[in-house]
N, C-alpha and C positions, 0 to 999 in steps of 0.2 A: 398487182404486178404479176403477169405472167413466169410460172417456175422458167428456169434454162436451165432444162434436166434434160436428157435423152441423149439418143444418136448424133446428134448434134452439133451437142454441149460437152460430149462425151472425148468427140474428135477436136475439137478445138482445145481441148486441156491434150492430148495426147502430143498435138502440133507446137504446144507451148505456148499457146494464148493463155494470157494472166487474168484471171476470175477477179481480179482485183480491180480492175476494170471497168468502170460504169457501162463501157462499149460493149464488155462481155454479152451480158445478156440481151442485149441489144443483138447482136450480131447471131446469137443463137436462133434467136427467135424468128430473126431477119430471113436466114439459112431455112428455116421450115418452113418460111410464108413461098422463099422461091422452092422447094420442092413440094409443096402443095400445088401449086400453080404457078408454072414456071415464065408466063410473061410477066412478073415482076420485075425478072432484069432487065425489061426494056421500059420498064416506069418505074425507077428511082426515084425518083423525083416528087410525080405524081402520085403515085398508090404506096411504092414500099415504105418509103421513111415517114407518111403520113399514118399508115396504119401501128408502126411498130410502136410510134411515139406515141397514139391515142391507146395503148396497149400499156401502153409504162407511164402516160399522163404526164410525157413532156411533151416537146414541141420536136416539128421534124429537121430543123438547124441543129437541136440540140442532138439528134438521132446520128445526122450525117456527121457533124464536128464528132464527138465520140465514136462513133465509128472509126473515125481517120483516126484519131490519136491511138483508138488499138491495136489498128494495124501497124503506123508510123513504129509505137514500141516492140511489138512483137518483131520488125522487120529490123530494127536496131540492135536486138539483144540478139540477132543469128536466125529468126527465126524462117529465114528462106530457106535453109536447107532443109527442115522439114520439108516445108510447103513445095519445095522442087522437086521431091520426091514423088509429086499428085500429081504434078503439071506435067503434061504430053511434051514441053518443050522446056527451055532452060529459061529460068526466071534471071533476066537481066535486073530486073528494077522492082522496086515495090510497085505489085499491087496495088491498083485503085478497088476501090471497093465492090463495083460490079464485077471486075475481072477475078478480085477473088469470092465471091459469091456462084461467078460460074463457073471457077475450076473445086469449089466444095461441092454445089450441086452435081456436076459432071459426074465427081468421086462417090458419090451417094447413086447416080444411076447407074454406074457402070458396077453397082455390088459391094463397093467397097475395096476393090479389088488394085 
């Protein structure tokens, strides 16, 4: 299983994502495959959750369901107002999981800033 250590992983615990989480590392690792090569977020489906899942040796239903339930909880326990802090606009509604993929990657190109 690939570590979920880095810049990342790093930012996701800052934002209040819960490592407790099967999705965690999932989503870590997810986040560095889209800023490696950022047409990921337009193949979810196709390449992202296939690859994360042959990386962790589950399946990529399994990738995508965990995914949502980290988000779902993190979005529950308050955790927008982090996350609306990144976002150029006002986060109405939870995040789907591309959308937040592309406002973490955003945040990682624009420096962190």
């Amino acid at each position: 299983m690939p570590e979920a250590y880095g810049p990342a992983a790093s930012l996701l615990r800052r934002l209040g994502f819960q490592t407790r989480y099967i999705g965690f590392p999932y989503l870590s690792y997810a986040l560095a495959l889209v800023l490696a090569d950022h047409s990921y977020l337009y193949q979810l489906f196709k390449r992202l959750y296939p690859d994360t899942a042959r990386a962790f040796q589950t399946s990529a239903a399994c990738v995508e369901k965990d995914l949502r339930t980290l988000i779902r909880s993190f979005w529950q326990e308050g955790g927008g107002q982090a996350l609306g802090r990144l976002a150029p606009r006002p986060l109405l509604r939870r995040p789907t999981i591309g959308e937040l993929l592309a406002l973490l990657s955003g945040y990682f190109q624009d420096g962190g800033r």
